[in-house]
C-alpha positions as MATLAB code, in Angstrom:
seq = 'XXXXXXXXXXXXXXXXXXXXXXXXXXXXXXXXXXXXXXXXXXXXXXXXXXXXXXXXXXXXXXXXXXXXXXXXX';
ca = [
      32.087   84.216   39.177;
      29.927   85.554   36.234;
      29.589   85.035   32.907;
      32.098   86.973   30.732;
      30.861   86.883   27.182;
      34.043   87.793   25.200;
      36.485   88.683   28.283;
      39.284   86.811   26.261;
      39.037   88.618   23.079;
      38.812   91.993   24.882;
      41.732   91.181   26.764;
      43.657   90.446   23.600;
      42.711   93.168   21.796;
      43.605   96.156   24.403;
      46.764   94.261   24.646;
      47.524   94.481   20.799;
      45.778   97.964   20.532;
      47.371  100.291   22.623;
      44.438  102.842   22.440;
      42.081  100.065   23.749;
      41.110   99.921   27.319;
      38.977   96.690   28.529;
      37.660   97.128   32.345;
      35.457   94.613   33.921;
      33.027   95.730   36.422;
      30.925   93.336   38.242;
      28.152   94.501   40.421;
      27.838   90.905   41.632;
      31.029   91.182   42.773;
      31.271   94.110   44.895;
      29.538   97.676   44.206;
      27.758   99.258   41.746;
      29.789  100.969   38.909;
      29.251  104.761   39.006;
      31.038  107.815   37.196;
      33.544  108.558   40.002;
      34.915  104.855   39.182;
      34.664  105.737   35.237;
      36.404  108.771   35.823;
      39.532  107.219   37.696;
      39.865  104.610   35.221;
      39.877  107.113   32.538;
      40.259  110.712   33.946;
      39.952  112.369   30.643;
      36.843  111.190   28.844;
      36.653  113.627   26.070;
      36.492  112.772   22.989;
      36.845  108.487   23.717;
      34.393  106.426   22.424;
      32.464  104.049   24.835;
      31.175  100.658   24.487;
      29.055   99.230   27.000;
      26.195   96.975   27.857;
      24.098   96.096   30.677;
      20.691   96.522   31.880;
      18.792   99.717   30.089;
      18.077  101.000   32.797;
      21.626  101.226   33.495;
      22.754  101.844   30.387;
      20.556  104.783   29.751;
      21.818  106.259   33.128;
      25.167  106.165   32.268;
      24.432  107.737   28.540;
      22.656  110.432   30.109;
      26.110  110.983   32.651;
      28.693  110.684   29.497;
      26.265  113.602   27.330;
      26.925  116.312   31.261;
      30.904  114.837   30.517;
      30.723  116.158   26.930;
      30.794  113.317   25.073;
      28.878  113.450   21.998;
      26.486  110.223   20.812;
];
């Protein structure tokens, strides 16, 4: 298993906020995370704000894939 900084809290907070939705994706742990598994979790992305973290590399990708979705920065 990886490290999970703040797991707990995150868990705790989507369950208390309603509008909150925590998902844990572990490349380690299976495949790599890509916008077809983004969009099933959450199948209407518009106007949702996303926090995330990773590589840059990675991040940066996945910025560039949320601006074609219409999010805004």
């Amino acid at each position: 298993m990886v490290d999970q900084l703040c797991s707990e809290e995150f868990r705790a907070f989507s369950q208390r906020y309603p509008n909150f939705r925590y998902h844990l994706h572990c490349t380690e742990e299976g495949s790599r995370l890509d916008m077809r598994q983004i969009q099933e979790q959450c199948p209407n992305i518009n106007g949702k704000t996303v926090l995330m973290c990773g590589p840059t590399r990675l991040t940066l990708y996945f910025e560039r894939q949320f601006l074609k979705c219409g999010l805004k920065r």
